[in-house]
C-alpha positions in Angstrom: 0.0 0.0 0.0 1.0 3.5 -0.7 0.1 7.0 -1.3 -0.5 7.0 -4.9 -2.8 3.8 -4.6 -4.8 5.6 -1.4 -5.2 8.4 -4.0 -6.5 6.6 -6.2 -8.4 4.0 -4.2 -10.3 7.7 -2.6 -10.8 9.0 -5.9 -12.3 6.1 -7.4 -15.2 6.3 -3.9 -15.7 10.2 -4.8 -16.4 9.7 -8.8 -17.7 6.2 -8.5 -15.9 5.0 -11.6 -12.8 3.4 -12.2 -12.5 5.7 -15.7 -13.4 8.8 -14.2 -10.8 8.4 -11.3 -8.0 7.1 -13.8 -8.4 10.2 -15.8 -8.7 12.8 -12.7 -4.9 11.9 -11.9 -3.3 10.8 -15.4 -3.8 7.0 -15.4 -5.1 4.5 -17.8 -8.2 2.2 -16.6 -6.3 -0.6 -16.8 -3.5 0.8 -14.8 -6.5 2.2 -11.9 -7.4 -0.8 -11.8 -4.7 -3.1 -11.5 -3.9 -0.7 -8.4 -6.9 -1.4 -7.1 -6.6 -5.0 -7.3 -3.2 -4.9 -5.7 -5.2 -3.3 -2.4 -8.0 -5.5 -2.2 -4.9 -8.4 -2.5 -3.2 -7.2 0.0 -6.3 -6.8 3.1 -7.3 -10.1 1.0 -10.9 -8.0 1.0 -13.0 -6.6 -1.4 -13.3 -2.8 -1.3 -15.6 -2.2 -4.3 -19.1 -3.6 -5.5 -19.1 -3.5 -9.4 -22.3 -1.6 -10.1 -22.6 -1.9 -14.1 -20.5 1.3 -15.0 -20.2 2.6 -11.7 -18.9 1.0 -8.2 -19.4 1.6 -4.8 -17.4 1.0 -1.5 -18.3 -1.9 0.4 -17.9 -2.1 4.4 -14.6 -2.7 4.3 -14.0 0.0 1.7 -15.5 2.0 3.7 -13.6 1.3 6.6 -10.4 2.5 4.3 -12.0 5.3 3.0 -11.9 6.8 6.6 -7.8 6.3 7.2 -6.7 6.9 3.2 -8.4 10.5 4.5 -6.2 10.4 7.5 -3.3 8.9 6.2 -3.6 11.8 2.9 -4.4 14.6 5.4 -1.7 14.2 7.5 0.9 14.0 4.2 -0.6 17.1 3.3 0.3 18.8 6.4 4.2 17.7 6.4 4.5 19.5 3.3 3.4 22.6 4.6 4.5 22.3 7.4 7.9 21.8 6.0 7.2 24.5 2.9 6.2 27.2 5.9 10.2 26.3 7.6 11.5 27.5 4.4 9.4 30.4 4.0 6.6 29.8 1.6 3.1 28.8 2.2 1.8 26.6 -0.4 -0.5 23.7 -1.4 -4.3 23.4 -1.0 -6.9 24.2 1.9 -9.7 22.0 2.2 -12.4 24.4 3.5 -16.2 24.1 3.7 -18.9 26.9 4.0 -22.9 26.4 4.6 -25.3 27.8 1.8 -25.5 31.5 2.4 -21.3 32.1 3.7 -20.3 29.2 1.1 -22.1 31.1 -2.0 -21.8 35.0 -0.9 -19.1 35.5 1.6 -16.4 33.4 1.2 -16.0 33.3 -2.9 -14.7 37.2 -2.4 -12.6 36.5 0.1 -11.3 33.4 -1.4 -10.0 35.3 -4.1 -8.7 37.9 -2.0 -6.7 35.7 -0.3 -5.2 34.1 -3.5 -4.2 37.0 -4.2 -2.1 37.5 -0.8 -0.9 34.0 -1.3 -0.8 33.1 -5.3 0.6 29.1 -4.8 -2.6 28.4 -2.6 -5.2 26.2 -3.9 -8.6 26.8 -2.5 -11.0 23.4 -2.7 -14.2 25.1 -0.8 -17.2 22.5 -0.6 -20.7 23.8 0.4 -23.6 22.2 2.4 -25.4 22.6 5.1 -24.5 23.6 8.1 -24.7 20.4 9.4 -22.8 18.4 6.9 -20.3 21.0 7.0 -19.5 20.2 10.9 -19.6 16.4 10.1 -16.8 17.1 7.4 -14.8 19.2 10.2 -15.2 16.6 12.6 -14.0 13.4 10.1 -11.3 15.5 8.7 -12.0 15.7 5.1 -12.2 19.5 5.8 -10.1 21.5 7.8 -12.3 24.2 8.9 -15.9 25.9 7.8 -18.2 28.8 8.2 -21.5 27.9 9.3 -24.8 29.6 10.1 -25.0 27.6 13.1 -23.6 26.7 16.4 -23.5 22.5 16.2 -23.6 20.6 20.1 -20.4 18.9 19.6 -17.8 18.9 22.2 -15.0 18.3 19.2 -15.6 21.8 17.6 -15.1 25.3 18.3 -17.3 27.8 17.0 -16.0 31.6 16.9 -17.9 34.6 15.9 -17.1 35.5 12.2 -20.2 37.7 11.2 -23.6 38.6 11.2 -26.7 37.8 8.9 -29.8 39.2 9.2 -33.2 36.7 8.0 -36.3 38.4 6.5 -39.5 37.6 5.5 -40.0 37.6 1.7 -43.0 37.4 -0.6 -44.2 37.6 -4.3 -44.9 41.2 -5.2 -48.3 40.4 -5.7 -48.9 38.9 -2.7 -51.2 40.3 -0.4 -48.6 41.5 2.3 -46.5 43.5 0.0 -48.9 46.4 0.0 -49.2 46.0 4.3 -45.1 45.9 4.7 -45.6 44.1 8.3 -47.5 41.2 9.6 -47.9 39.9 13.0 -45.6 36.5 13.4 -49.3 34.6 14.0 -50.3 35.5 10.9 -47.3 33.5 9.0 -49.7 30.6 9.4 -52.2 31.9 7.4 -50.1 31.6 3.8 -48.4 28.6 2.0 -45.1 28.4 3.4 -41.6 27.4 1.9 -39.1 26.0 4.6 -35.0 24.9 4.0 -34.1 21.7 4.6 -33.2 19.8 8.3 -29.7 20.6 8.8 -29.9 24.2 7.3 -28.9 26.9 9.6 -30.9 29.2 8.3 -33.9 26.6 9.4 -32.7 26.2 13.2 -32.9 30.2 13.7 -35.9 31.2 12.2 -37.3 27.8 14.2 -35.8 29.0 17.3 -36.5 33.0 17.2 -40.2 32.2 15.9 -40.4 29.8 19.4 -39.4 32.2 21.3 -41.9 35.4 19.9 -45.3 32.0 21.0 -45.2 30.6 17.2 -44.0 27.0 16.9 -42.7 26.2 13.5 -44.9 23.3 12.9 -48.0 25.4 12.6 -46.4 26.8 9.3 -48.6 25.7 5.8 -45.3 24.2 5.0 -46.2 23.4 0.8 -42.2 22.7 0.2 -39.1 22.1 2.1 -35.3 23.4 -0.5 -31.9 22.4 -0.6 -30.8 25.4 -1.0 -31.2 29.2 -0.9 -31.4 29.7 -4.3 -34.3 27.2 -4.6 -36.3 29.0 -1.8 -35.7 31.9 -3.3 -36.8 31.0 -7.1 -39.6 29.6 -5.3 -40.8 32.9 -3.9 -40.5 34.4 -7.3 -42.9 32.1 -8.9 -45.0 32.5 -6.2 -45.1 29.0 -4.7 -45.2 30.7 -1.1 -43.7 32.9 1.5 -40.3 32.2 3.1 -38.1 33.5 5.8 -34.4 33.4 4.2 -30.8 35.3 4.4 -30.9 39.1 3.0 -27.7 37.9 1.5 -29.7 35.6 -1.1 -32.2 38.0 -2.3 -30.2 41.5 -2.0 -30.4 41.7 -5.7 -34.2 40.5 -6.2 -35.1 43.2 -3.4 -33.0 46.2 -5.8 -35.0 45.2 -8.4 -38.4 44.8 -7.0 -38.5 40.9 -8.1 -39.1 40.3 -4.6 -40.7 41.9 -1.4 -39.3 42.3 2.1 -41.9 42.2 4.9 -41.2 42.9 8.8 -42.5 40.9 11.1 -43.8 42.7 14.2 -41.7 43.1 17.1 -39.1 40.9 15.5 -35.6 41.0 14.7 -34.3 37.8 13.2 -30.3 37.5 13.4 -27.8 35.8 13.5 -24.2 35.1 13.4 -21.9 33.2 11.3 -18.7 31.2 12.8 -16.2 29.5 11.7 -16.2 25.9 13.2 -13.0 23.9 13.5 -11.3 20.8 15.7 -10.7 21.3 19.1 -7.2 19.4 18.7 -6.8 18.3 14.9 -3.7 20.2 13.4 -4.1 22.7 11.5 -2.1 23.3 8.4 -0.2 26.4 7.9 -2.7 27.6 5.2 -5.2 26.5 7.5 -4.1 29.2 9.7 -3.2 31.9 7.5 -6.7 31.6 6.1 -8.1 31.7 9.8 -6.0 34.9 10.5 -7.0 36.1 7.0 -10.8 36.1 7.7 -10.5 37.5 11.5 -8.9 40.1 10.0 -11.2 41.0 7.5 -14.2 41.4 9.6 
């Protein structure tokens, strides 16, 4: 076993496909898969199901999959670690944002910090808040920015910034013209929630508790993956949504969509950026840390 093969072996799990993975890092099929072969010979265990044209990991693969991370991870930081003795900073940071900091914050800043640091690679996955923790906590990301705190004693959640939730509607809808509504009367209107895990759904769940109105009283008509979906969904009327400012700033500037207060509410709150309690971080890692601190 070695590097090149655990490269290999993990890209083959992410693409699902023997092909796909050989071509990603410059091998032939035949060549992927003779390396493959020579893993599962050597536990004397199968790591992939053939599927037709794709595969999948089995237990024991999966088992694998969990340490190649490791193993990769840790290779990854003694080379920085030893390019930072020597002066540079280089290599690739493995960062992960929830919807609203992943697609609006953290693109600008991205590229502001490439710019500070040009041989930096920036591989930035978005999800949930949720999944974004789990990827923290497992190592296949070294740190995120998340709209919400997660209760898990293995992370640290600091401040980064603040984000302010509003309740938006069709133009034609029938609160447009009033410009505030009492938070009972959310019920009375067709709905559109996030998905479980979104931090923009814990919030709204929790400030909405505590101004009397539990969540599940909502005329929920469709729950989104995503920001964008809620917000498209809004547009075409489908219902009424409580969502980031950052996600329909331009849709309010140009009337497409219609910002109503809620009574004696004030919906916020803050992004953080989430990271191990005691997993190393790599010197990008930190510079990219410092970076952001010191851009708030």
């Amino acid at each position: 076993m070695d590097i090149r093969q655990l490269e290999l072996f993990c890209k083959v799990a992410d693409l699902r496909s023997f092909s796909k993975a050989a071509k990603a890092i410059s091998l032939t099929q035949p060549t992927a898969s003779g390396h493959i072969k020579s893993l599962e010979d050597a536990f004397g265990l199968r790591l992939f199901d053939r599927l037709g044209r794709e595969v999948a990991l089995t237990q024991a693969g999966k088992i694998l999959y969990d340490y190649a991370h490791q193993i990769l991870a840790l290779r990854q930081e003694a080379i920085q670690a030893l390019q930072q003795f020597t002066g540079a900073i280089k290599g690739t940071l493995r960062l992960g944002g929830s919807t609203i900091p992943g697609e609006y914050l953290l693109p600008p800043l991205i590229g502001e910090f490439k710019r500070r640091y040009p041989h930096v690679g920036i591989s930035l996955q978005i999800g949930d808040s949720a999944s974004i923790c789990q990827g923290v906590l497992e190592g296949k990301i070294e740190f995120g920015v998340v709209g919400a705190r997660m209760d898990e004693a293995h992370l640290v959640f600091e401040t980064f910034r603040e984000d302010k939730l509003i309740l938006v509607v069709h133009p034609q809808h029938p609160w447009a013209a009033k410009g505030k509504v009492g938070v009972r009367n959310l019920t009375d209107h067709p709905f559109i929630l996030r998905e479980e895990g979104s931090g923009s759904r814990r919030t709204m769940e929790e400030r909405l508790q505590d101004l009397g109105l539990d969540a599940r009283r909502l005329q929920v008509v469709a729950e989104m993956g995503s920001s964008e979906a809620v917000r498209e969904a809004v547009k075409a009327g489908v219902g009424t949504s409580i969502i980031s400012r950052f996600a329909v700033r331009s849709e309010l500037e140009m009337g497409l969509l219609k910002e109503v207060a809620i009574a004696g509410a004030s919906l916020t709150r803050a992004f953080y950026i989430a990271h191990h309690k005691v997993r190393y971080r790599t010197p990008i890692c930190q510079a990219f840390h410092a970076f952001l601190l010191e851009s708030n």
